[in-house]
N, C-alpha and C positions, 0 to 999 in steps of 0.2 A: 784953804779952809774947808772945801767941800770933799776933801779926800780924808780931812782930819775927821769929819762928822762921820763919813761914809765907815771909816774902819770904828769909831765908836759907837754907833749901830751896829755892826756885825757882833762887836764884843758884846755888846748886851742881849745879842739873841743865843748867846753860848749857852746852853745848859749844862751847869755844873755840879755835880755828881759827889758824893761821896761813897767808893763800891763798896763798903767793907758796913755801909747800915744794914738796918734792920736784918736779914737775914745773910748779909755779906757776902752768898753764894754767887756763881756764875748765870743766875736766874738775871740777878740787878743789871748785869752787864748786858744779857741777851734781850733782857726786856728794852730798857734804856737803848739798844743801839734799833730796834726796830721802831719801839715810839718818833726818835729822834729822826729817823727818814721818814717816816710820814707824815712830821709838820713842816721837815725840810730846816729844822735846825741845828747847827754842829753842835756837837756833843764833847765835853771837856770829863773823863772821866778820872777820878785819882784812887787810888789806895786799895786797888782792885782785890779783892777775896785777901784781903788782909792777914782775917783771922783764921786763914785755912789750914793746916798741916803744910800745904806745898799753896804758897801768898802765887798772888799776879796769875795771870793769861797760860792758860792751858791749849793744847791743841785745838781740842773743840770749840774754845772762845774765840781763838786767834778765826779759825775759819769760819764762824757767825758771824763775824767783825766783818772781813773779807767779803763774806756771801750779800751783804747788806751795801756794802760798797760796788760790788761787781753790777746788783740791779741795778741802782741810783745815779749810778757813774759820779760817784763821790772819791774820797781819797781819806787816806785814814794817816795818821802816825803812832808808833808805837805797836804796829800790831808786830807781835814777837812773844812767843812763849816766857811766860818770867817776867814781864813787862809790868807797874803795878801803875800804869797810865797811858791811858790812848784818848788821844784827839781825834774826834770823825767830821769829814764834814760830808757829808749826804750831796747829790747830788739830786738834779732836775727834776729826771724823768725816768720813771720805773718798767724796766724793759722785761717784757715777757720772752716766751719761747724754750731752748730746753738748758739746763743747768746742769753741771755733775759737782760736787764736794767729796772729796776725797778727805775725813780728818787724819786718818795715817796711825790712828790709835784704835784703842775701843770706846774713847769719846762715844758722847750720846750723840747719836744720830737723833733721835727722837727730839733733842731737844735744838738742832741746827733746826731740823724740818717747821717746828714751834715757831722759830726769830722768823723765817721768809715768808710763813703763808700766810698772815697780816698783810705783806709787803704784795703780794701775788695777786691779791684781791684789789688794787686799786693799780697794777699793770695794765699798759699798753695792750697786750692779747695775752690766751691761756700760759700757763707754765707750767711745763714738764720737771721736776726736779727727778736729781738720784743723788744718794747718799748714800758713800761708805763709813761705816762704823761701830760702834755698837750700837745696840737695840734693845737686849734685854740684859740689864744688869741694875745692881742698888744704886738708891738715890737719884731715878730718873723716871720719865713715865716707859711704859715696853710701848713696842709698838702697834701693841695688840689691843690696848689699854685708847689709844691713840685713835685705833681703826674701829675700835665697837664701841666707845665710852664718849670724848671728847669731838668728834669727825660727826658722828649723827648730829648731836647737839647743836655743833656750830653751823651743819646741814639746815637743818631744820631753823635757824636765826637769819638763813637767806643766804650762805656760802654752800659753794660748791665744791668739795676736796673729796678727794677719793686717795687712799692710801693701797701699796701693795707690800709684801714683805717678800721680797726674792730670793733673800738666804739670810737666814739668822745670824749675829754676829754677837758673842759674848765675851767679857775679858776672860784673858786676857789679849787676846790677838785681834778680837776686832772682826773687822774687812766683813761685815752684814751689808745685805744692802736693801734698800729701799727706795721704793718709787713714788713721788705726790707726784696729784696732776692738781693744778687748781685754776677755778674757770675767773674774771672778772666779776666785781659785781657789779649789777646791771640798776641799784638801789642801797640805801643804806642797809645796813643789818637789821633783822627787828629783833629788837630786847626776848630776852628769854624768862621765862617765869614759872618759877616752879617753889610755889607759896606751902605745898603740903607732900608730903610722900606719898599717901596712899596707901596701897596690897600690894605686896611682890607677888607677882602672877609668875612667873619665869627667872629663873638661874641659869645661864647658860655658862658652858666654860670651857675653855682649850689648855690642853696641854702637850705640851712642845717636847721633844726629847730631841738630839744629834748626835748620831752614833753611839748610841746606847742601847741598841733594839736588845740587843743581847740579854740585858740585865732586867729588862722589861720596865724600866723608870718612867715610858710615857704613861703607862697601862697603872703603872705604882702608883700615881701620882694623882689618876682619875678617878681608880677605887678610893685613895685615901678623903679625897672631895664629897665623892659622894655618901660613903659614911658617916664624916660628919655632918654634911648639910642631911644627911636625913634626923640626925639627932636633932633637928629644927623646924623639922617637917617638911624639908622642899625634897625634891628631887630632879638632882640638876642634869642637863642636857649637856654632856658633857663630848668632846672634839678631842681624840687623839691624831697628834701630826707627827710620825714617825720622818725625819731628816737625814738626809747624809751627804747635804751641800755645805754645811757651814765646816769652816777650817779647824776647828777645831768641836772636844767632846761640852755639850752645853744644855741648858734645859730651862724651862720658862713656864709658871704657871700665869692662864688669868679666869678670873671668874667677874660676871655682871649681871648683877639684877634688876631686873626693869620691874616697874610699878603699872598699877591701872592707872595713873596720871600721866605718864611716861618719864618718870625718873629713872637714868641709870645709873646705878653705884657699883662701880668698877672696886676690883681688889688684884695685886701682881705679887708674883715674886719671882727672881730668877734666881737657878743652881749656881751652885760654888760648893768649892772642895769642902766634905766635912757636914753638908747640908744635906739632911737627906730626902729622899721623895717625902714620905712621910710628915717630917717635916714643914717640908714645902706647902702640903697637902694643908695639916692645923692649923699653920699662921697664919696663911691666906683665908681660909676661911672663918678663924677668928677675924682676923680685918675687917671683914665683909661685915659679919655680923654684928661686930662692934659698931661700924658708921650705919649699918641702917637702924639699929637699938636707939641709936641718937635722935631718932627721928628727921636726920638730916633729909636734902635732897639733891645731897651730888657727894662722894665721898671725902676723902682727904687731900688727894691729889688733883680731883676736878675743880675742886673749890678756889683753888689758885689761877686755874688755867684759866678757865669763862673768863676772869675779872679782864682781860684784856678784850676779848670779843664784846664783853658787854660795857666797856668805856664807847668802843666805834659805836653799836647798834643807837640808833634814833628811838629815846624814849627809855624807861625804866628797867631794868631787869635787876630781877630777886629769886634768891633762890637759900637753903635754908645751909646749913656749914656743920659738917658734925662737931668742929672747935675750932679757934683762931691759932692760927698758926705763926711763924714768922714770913712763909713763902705769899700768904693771904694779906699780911703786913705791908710784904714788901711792894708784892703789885697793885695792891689799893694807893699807894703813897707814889708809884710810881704813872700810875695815871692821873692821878688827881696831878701832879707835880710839870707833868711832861703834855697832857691831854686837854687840862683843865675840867675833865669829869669829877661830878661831886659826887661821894659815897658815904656812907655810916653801915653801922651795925648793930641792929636791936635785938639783945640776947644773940641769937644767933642768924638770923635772919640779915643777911646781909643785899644791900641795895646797892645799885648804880646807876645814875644818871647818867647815861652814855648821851654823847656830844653829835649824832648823829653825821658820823665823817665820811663822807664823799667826794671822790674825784678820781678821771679818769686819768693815768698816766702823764697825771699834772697837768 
């Protein structure tokens, strides 16, 4: 009788998932598999990226899956590329020290580095990670974006992550790599709040080129930046990184504006065949212009990211959203759901009661 209770208490701590909600991406799955090691509940997920061109478990998922199991000393089933259901169960206790992930694609790196450093912060001691894969390409954060935009931020909430970029990694071949280091926290997080925008005092920006010196694409790509952020009145401080570690020819813009409040609004874009500097140059800084026009006070792409930092942090964070997206959908419903953090959204202004979560290596 008491083995019969015991297995019907475990099934009722299963969180069960459907992957293919709200924004159906690989975000649900990455977010979902880090929340669930941190309350230490198995995770039942089904119908994985559904509605995607290529359904189920891609390299880079399979090895966030893995990377979350490896700290926890959990166990997983289903992880397999093509797979459109994996069962986790998390394990104990969150073991620091040094990691490598290899995804074997140009998988986002940026977005494995995203699932463990949640996980890092309530480890046994500091964690060294390295990650090959990609870094800057569409439909992810770069890792530039990462290191000067989302990393201060969750700095400044009472984490310690310091990011390096070793070698750039674009599709199609991948093999970037990168380095976190991330310290324990020594206290809860404190909430982040960034109620107003402000004055952009500063635009700073980097742009990346590999093995292109020839054609002059870093240098293209700066001028084109800065010509139009002057038709705006800024005059941005602009980083050419001329490369010739990455395996293959690739190119990366990012620009960030800081406020007199200390708002950052990050804007990226990465090369691909047919795209040209120039290009790269208007969209990006249309972007930019467009989320601070909004009056927001974190771009489009931050706007998603914090909701996870500011479920943990102890106490309130607010911060303003240039628009609601599906990725903002998804991870407000997945902390509330997984965390038990309450949030809303008034006009744009979006809140989170973070649950103030602490503990050390269990």
């Amino acid at each position: 009788m008491g083995r019969t209770l015991g297995v019907a208490a475990e099934v009722a701590r299963v969180i069960r998932l459907d992957g293919s909600s709200y924004s159906g991406s690989g975000t649900v799955l990455r977010y979902s598999a880090a929340l669930a090691t941190l309350v230490r509940k198995p995770l039942s997920l089904h119908r994985i990226r559904a509605r995607r061109p290529k359904p189920g478990l891609r390299p880079q998922h399979v090895t966030a899956l893995r990377a979350c199991c490896a700290m926890s000393g959990g166990r997983l089933e289903g992880d397999r590329t093509g797979s459109d259901e994996v069962l986790y169960y998390p394990g104990e206790n969150l073991t620091g020290g040094r990691y490598h992930w290899d995804i074997g694609t140009a998988g986002s790196a940026t977005m494995l580095a995203f699932t463990v450093i949640p996980l890092a912060f309530f480890a046994e001691s500091p964690c060294h990670f390295s990650f090959t894969g990609g870094l800057f390409q569409d439909n992810a954060p770069s890792a530039f974006h990462m290191q000067r935009v989302l990393f201060p931020l969750v700095n400044r909430m009472g984490g310690s992550v310091k990011l390096e970029v070793r070698r750039p990694g674009y599709v199609p071949q991948g093999q970037g790599r990168l380095e976190v280091r991330v310290n324990p926290l020594e206290a809860p997080l404190h909430p982040l709040r960034l109620p107003r925008q402000g004055a952009v005092r500063q635009i700073r920006g980097i742009s990346l080129a590999s093995h292109l010196g020839a054609q002059r694409v870093g240098e293209r790509i700066a001028d084109g930046c800065r010509e139009r952020l002057r038709k705006y009145g800024f005059a941005p401080e602009m980083e050419i990184l001329r490369d010739g570690s990455a395996v293959q020819k690739g190119a990366a813009l990012h620009l960030c504006a800081e406020t007199d409040v200390g708002c950052l609004i990050g804007a990226d874009m990465a090369g691909k065949l047919g795209r040209s500097s120039e290009d790269m140059a208007r969209a990006t800084v249309e972007d930019l212009m467009e989320d601070i026009h909004t009056g927001a006070t974190t771009d489009r792409h931050l706007a998603d990211q914090v909701i996870l930092f500011g479920a943990l942090a102890a106490g309130r964070t607010e911060y303003v959203i240039p628009r609601l997206t599906d990725h903002v959908e998804s991870n407000l419903w997945l902390v509330e759901e997984i965390m038990g953090a309450r949030t809303r959204i008034v006009e744009h202004l979006l809140q989170i009661e973070g649950i103030g979560f602490f503990h050390h290596g269990r």
